[in-house]
N, C-alpha and C positions, 0 to 999 in steps of 0.2 A: 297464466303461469309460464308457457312453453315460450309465450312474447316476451316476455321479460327475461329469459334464461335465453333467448337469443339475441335480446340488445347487449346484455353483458357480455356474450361471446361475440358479439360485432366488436363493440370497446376493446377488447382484450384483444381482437385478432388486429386491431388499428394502430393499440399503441403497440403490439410486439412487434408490428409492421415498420413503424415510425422508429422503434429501437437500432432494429435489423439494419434498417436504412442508414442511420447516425452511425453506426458500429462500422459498416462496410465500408463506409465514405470517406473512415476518419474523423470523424468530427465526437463523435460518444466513444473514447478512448477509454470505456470500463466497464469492467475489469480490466488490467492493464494485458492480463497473461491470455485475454481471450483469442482463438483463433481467429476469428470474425472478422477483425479491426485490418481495414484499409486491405480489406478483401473484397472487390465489385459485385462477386455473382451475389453477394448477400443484398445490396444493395437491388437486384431484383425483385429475390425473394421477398424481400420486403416491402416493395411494393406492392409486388403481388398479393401478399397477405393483406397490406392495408386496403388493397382496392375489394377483395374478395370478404373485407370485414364492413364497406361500406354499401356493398350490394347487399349483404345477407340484409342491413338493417333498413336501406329502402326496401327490399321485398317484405321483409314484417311490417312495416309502416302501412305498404299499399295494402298486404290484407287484413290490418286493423280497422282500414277507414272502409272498407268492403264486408265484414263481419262483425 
């Protein structure tokens, strides 16, 4: 149960990451009124978030196949 309530919080941290990123970049211009849009440091953040949602999900994977 804890496995699965963490692949979903991987997913979720990847695409709010992939959002984050679009948003800051310029390129996901929505909401129109958002602060975000064609702001860089979000474009970090979002990275960061997406990479920090792709570790969480290989570290549940390796101790799936270990447990």
């Amino acid at each position: 149960m804890w496995r699965t309530i963490g692949y979903v919080l991987g997913v979720f941290m990847i695409i709010f990451g992939l959002i984050w990123i679009g948003q800051g970049s310029g390129y996901f211009p929505y909401p129109a009124s958002s602060f975000m849009i064609a702001q860089k440091i979000w474009v970090l953040w979002g990275a960061i978030l997406a990479v920090a949602g792709i570790v969480m999900m290989v570290i549940i994977s390796r101790l799936r196949r270990r447990g």
